[in-house]
C-alpha positions in Angstrom: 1.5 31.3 -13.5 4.0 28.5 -13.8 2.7 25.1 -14.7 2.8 22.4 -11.8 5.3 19.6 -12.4 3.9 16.9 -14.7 2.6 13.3 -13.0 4.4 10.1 -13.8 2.8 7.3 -12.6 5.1 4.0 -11.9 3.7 0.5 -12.2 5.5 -2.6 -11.8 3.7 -4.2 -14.9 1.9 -7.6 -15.5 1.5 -10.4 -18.1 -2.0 -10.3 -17.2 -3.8 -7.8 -19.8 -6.8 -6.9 -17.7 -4.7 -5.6 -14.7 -2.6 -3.8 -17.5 -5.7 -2.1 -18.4 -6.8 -1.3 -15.1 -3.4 0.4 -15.0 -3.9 2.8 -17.9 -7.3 3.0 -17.0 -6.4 4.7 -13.5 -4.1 6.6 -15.1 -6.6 8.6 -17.2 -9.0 8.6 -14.5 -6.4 10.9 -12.5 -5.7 12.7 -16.0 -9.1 13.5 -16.2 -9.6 14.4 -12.6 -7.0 17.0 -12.6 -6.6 18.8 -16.2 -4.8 21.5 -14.4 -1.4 19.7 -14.9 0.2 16.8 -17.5 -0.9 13.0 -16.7 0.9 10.0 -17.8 1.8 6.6 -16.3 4.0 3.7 -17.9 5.6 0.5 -16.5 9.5 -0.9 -15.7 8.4 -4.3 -17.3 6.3 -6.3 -19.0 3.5 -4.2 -20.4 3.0 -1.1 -22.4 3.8 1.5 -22.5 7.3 1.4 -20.6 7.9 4.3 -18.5 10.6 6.0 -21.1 7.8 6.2 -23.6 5.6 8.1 -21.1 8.2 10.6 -20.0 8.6 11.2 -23.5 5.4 11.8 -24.8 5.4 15.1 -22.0 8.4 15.8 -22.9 7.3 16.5 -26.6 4.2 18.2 -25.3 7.0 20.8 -23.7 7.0 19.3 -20.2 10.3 20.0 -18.4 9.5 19.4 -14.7 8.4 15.7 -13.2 6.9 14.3 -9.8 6.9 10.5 -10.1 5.1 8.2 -7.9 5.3 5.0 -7.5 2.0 3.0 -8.1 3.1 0.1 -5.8 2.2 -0.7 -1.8 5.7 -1.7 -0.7 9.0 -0.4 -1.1 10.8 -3.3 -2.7 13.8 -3.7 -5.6 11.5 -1.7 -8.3 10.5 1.2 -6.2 14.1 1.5 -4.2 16.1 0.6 -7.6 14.2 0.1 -11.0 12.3 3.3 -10.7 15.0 5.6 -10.1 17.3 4.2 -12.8 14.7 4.3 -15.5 14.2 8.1 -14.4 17.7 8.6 -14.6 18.0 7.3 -17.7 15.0 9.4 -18.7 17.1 12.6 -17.5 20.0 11.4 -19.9 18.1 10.7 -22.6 15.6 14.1 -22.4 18.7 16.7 -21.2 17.1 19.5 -19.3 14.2 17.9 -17.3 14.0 17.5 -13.4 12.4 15.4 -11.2 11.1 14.4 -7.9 10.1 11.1 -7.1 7.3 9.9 -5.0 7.5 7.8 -2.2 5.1 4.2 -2.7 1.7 3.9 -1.3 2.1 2.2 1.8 -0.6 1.1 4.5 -1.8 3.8 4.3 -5.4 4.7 6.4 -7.3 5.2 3.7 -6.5 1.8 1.7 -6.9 0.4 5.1 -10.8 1.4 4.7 -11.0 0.0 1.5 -9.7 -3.1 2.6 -11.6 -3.4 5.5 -14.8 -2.6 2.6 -13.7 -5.5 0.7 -13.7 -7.5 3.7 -17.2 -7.0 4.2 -17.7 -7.6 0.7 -16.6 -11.0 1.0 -18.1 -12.4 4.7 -21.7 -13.2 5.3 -23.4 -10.5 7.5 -24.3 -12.6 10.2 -21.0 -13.6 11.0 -19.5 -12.0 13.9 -16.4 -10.3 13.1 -14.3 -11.9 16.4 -15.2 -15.1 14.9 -13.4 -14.2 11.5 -9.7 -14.8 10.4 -8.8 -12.6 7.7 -5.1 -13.9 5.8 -3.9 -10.7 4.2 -1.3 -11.7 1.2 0.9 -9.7 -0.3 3.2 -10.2 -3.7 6.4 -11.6 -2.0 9.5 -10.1 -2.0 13.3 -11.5 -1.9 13.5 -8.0 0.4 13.0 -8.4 4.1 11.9 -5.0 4.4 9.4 -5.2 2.2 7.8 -8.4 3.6 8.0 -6.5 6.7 5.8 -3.9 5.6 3.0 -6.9 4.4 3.0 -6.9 8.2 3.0 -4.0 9.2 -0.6 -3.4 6.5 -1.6 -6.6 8.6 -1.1 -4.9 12.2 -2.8 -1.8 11.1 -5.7 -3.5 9.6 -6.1 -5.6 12.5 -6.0 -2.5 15.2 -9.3 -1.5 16.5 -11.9 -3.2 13.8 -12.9 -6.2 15.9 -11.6 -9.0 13.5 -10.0 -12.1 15.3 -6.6 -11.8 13.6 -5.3 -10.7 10.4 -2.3 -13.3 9.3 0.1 -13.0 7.3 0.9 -14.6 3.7 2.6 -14.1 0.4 2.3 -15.3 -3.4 5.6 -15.2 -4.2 9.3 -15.4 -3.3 8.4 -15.0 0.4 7.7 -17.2 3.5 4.4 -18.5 4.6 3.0 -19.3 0.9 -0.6 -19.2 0.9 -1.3 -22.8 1.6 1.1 -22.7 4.8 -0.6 -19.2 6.0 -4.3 -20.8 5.6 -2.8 -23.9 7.5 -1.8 -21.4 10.4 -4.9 -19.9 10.4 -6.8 -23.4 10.9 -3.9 -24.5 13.8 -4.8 -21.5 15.6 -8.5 -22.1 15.3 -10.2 -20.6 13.0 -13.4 -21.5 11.6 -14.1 -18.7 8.7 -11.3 -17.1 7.0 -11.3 -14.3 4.7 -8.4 -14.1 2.4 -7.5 -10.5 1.3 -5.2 -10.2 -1.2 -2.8 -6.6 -1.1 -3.1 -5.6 -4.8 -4.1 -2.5 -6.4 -5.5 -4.0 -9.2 -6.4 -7.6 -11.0 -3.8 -9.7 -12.4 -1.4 -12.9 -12.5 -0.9 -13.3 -9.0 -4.2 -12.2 -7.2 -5.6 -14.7 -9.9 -3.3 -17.4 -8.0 -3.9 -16.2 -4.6 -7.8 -16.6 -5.6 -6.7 -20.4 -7.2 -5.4 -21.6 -4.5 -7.7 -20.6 -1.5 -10.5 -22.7 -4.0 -7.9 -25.6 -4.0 -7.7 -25.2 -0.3 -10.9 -24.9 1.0 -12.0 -28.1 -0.9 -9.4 -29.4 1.1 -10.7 -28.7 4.4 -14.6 -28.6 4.0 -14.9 -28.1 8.0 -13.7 -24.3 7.2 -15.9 -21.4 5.6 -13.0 -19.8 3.4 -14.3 -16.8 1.3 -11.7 -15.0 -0.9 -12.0 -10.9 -0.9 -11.2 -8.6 -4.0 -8.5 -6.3 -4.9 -8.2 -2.3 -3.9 -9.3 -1.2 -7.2 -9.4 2.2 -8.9 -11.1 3.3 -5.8 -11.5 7.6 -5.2 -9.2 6.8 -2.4 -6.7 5.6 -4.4 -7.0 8.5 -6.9 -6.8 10.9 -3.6 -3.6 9.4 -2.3 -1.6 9.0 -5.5 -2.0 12.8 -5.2 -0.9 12.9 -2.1 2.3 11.0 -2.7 2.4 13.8 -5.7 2.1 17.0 -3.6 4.9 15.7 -1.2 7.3 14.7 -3.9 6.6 18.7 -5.7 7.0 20.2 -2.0 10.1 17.7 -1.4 8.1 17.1 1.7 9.2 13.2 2.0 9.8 13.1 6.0 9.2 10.1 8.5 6.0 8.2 7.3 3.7 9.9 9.5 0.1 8.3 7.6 -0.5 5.9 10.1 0.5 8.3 13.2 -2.0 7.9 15.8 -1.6 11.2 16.9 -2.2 12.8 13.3 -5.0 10.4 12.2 -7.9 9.1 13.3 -7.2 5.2 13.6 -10.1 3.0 14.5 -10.4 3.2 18.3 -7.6 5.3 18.7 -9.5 8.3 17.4 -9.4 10.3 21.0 -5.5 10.4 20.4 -5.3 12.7 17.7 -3.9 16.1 18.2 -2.7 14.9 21.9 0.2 16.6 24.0 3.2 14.3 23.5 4.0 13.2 26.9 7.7 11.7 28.0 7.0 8.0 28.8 7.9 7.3 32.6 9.1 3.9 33.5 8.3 2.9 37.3 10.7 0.3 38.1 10.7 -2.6 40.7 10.5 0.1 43.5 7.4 1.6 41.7 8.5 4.9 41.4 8.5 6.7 38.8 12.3 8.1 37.6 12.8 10.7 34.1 15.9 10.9 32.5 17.1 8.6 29.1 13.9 6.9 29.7 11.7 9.7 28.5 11.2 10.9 25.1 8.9 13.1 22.8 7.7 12.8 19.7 6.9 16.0 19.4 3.7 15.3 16.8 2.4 18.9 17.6 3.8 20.6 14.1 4.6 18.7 11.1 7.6 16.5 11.2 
């Protein structure tokens, strides 16, 4: 029986030694929960060990075959550019090893639900969900795509759980800052705001985030501001870096089909899944109905 590919986990890295930790720590965790095939994880900057030194530590236990994924919730400059180049370095450096690489995390439905956990972690249990603005911040990114997907997590997290709104923020080299995205919150009306920062783990900047939602809430007495935790090592997190392995082994990397309402149960939508894919029909001002370049199917029914 041929061994499986080994697992390289990517992280971005942090000056912050207990979210370096928490890093390494995950990393044996998944080790540990799947002996049947080599574990490692290193980082592109910052902390030990760097990613070269991982690779070749499996490389001297024989390992020839890689699947790397991308411990990272957006796809910015480090898992579109740094990650791949430090790979193919890797391939120069070791010759004769392959690899596949992962694609990054995402907002993906199951980190939605632990989001949503550490939401209720944070509010008071009386309060009335419609009555609560959660501010969702992410890192920051000097990539529009990237802030876009911030959004997106937003949307997602918003869709069907009963909250008043989810905004949107970021920490770094992006547009609202936290201050400005707790101000929007209060201009819109809000009374009690949750802010959630989107991080996997502790560090530098969900330190910050956590800062200066103190800084602003003693500001504005008149609102209840509670700040939420990170993800965390949580089994859901475990589960989907596997998932994001198994794809990269199959080379199954198609459309981002995790938050597809008609292959996963989203809240509220849950009646959707598994549903005939219908053309859309467009009545126009005469209020008939007319086919042609207005339909389309997504054809959902097998996977895409």
């Amino acid at each position: 029986m041929t061994t499986p590919p080994a697992l390289i986990v990517a992280g971005h890295g942090t000056r912050d030694d207990a979210g370096a930790q928490a890093f390494r720590d995950f990393v044996k965790e998944l080790g540990r929960r799947h002996p049947e095939l080599p574990v490692a994880g290193g980082f592109i900057e910052l902390s030990p060990p760097p990613l070269g030194e991982a690779v070749a530590e499996l490389v001297g236990q024989g390992v020839r075959r890689f699947a790397a994924v991308p411990l990272m919730l957006v796809s910015a400059g480090h898992a579109k550019g740094d990650i791949p180049a430090a790979l193919a370095r890797e391939k120069e450096r070791h010759p004769g090893i392959s690899y596949s690489y992962g694609r990054p995390l995402g907002p993906h439905p199951a980190l939605l639900n632990v989001l949503e956990r550490r939401l209720r972690q944070a509010v008071d249990p009386s309060w009335d969900p419609a009555e609560v603005t959660v501010l969702l911040v992410g890192r920051g990114s000097t990539d529009p795509d990237a802030n876009a997907e911030v959004f997106k997590a937003a949307r997602l997290l918003w869709e069907g759980r009963g909250y008043g709104a989810v905004e949107t923020a970021f920490v770094s080299l992006a547009a609202p800052d936290v201050p400005s995205g707790l101000d929007r919150c209060a201009r819109l009306g809000a009374r009690r705001i949750v802010v959630l920062p989107y991080f996997l783990f502790t560090g530098i900047l969900p330190d910050r985030v956590r800062h200066q939602t103190e800084q602003w809430a003693a500001a504005h007495p008149k609102t209840e501001v509670r700040s939420a935790d990170v993800i965390g090592p949580e089994p859901e997190l475990l589960d989907l870096v596997m998932e994001r392995y198994t794809e990269a082994v199959q080379g199954d990397l198609r459309m981002n089909c995790d938050s597809c309402v008609y292959r996963i149960a989203l809240p509220g939508f849950e009646d959707k899944v598994g549903a005939p894919q219908q053309p859309h029909f467009h009545p126009d001002d005469d209020g008939h109905h007319h086919h042609g370049h207005h339909g389309h199917g997504h054809a959902h029914s097998h996977a895409h």
